[in-house]
C-alpha positions in Angstrom: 5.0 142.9 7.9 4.6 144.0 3.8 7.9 141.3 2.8 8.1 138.8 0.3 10.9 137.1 1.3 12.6 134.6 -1.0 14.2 131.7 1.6 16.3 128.9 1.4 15.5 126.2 4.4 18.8 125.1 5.6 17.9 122.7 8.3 15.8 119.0 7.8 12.5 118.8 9.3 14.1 116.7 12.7 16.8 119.7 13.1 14.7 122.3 12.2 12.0 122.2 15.0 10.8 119.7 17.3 6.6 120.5 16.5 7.4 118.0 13.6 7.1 114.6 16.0 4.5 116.9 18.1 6.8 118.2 20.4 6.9 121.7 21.8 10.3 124.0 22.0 9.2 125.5 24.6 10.9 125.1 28.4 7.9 123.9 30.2 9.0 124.9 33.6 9.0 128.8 31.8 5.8 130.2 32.8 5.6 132.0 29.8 4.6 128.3 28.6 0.8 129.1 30.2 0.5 132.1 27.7 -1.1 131.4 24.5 1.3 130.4 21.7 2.8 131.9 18.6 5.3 131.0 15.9 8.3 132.9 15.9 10.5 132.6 12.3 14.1 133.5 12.8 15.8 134.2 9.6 19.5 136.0 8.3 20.3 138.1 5.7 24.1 139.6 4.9 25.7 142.6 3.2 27.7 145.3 3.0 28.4 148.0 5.9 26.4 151.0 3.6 23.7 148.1 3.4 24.4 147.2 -0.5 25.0 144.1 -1.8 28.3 142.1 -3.6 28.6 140.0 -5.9 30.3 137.0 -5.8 33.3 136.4 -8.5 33.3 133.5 -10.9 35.3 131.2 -8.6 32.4 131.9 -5.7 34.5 133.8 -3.7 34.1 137.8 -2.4 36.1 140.3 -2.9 36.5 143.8 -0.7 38.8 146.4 0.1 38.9 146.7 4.0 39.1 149.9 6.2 42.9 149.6 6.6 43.3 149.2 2.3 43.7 145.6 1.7 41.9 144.1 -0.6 40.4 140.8 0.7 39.2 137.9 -1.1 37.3 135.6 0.8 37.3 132.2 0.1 35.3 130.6 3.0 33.4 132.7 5.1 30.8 130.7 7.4 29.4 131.2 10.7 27.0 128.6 13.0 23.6 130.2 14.8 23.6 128.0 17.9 21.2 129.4 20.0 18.3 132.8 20.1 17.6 133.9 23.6 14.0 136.1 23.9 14.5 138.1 26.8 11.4 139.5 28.6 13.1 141.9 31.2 13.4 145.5 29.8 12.7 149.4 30.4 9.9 149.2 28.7 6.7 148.5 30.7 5.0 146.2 28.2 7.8 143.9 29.0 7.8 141.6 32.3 10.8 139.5 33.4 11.0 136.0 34.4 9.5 135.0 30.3 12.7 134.4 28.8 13.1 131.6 26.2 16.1 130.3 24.4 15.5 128.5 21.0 17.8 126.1 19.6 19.0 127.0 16.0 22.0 124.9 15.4 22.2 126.1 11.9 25.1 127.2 9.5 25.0 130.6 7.4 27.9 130.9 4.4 27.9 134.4 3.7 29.8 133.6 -0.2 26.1 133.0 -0.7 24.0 135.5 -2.5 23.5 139.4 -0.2 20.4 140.3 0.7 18.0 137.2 0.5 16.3 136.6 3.4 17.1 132.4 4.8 14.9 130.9 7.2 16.8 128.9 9.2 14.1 128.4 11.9 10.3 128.1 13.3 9.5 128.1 16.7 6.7 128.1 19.2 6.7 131.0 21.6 4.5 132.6 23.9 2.8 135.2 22.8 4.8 138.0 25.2 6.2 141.0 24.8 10.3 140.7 24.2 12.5 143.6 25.0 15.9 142.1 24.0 17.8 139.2 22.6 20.9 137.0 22.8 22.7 135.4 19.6 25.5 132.8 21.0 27.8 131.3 17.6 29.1 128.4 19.1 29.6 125.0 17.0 27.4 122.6 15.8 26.2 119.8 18.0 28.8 117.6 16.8 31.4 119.6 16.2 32.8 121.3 19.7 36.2 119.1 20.0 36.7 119.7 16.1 38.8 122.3 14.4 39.5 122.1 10.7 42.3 123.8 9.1 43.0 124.8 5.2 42.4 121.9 3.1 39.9 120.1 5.4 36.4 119.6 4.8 33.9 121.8 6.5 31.2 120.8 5.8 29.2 123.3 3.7 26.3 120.7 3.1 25.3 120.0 6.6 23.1 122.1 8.6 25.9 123.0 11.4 29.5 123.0 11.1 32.2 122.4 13.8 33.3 126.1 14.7 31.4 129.1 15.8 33.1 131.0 12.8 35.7 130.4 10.1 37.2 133.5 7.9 39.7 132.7 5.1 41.1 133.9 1.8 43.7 136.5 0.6 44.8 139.7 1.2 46.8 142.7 -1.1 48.4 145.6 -0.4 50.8 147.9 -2.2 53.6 144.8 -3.2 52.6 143.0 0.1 50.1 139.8 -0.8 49.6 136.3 1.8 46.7 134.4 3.2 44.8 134.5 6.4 42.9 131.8 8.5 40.5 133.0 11.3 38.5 131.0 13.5 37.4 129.9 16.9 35.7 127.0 18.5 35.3 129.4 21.6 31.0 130.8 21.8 30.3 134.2 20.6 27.9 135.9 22.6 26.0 139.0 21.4 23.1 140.8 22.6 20.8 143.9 21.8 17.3 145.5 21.9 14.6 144.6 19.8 14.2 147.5 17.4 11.5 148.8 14.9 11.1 151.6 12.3 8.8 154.4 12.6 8.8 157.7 9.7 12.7 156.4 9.4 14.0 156.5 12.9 15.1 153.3 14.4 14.2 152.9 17.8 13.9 150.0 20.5 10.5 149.0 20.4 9.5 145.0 22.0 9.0 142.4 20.2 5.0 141.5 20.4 2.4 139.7 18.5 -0.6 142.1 17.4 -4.0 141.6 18.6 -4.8 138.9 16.1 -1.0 138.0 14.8 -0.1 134.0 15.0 3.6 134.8 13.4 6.4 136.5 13.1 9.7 137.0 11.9 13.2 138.2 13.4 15.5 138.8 10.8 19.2 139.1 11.9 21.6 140.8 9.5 25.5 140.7 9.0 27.5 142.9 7.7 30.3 141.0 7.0 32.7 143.5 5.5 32.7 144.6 8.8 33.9 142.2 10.7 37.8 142.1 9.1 37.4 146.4 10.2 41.2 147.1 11.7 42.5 143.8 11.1 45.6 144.4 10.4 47.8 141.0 8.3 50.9 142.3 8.3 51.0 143.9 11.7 49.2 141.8 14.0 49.3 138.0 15.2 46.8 135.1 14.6 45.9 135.7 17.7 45.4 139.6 17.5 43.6 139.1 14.4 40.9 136.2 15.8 40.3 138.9 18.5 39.4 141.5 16.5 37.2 139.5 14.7 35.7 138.3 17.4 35.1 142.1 19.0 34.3 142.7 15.4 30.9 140.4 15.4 29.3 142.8 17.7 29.3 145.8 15.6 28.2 143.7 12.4 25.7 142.0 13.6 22.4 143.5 14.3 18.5 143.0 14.1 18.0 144.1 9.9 15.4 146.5 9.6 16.1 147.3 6.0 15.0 146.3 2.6 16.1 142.8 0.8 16.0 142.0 -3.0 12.0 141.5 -2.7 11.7 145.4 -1.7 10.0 144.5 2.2 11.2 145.5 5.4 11.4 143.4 8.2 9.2 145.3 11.2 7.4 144.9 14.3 
């Protein structure tokens, strides 16, 4: 993998990755423990839905004009990576089931922050396996299930984790019509796909392996977060219609990023 990438650790050493006291993420009752053992580096980037990056105004916030014409400033925009599922099974032969492992991120991503820089946000042991597919869950932090904050409460943009799987706010215009909007859940987001690569500028699902040699690598997961207020409608539809959306929204968004970041590399298999 030809990328520089420019990170920002967002966890402590003790929530980052066990193999700091000596211990192994790994389930050992997962036979895939027996295979010989890699690091895996699990790492986000954000932007735009044409893949181009915005900058944040002078008060830190973001502002976008959505699908439906409304021009959104966000104000908070967070989201908490609770857990990355490997998943072994797959179509593709170099794949064999029964290796799956699920590593604990428990980490917060703001995406006010700056587009297109790579964050680590995790390293983990694996085994060194072929991996057709994967499953993101956003669920809150380990403190935080029983918690919901509302406008005006803190939420805790220094910790690692946060108490909601996601939290949207800000303001909206349109034509004469202005208010505010407040989007969240406490409720786990699940999301799956393929593991991906890039060859002569196709995208197609290709496992996730280490080469003949290789002792890391890197997943890079990529929002675009523009995308995930798409058909939201604030003067139309309910709270509830609106969390939805969002929610359905998250799918389509988010996505393994194959593309280039600020330091001109690619993320590949």
């Amino acid at each position: 993998m030809n990328l520089k990438l420019k990170t920002l650790t967002l966890l402590s050493c003790a929530a980052l990755f066990a193999g700091c006291s000596g211990n192994s993420l790994i389930d050992d009752s997962n036979p895939g423990a027996s295979a010989e053992i890699g690091e895996l580096q699990f790492s986000v980037v954000q932007h735009l839905h044409d893949g181009s990056e915005l900058a944040a105004d002078v008060d830190g916030s973001k502002s976008f004009v959505s699908d439906l014409g409304y021009t959104v400033k966000l104000t908070e925009a967070k989201v908490n990576w609770k857990t990355f599922k490997l998943i072994s099974g797959g179509e593709d032969p170099e794949c064999q089931p029964g290796l799956d492992q699920t590593l604990e991120i428990n980490s917060s991503q703001d995406y006010l922050g700056e587009d297109l820089i790579s964050h680590l946000l995790g390293e983990h042991e694996v085994p060194k396996v072929a991996y057709c597919a994967y499953e993101l869950t956003l669920a809150p932090g380990a403190e935080g299930a029983a918690i919901k904050n509302h406008e005006g409460e803190d939420h805790g943009g220094g910790s690692s984790s946060f108490p909601e799987s996601f939290h949207l706010a800000g303001t909206w215009t349109k034509d004469a019509a202005s208010g505010d909007f407040h989007i969240d859940t406490t409720d786990p987001v699940v999301l799956s796909g393929a593991f991906q690569s890039m060859h002569d500028g196709e995208m197609s699902a290709h496992p996730l392996h280490f080469h003949e040699g290789e002792n890391s690598k890197q997943v890079l997961i990529g929002t675009k977060y523009d995308v995930l207020l798409s058909g939201v409608d604030f003067q139309a539809q309910t709270e509830d219609e609106q969390r939805a959306l969002v929610i359905a929204n998250f799918s389509n968004a988010v996505h393994q990023h194959l593309g280039a970041t600020h330091d001109g590399g690619a993320d590949s298999h």
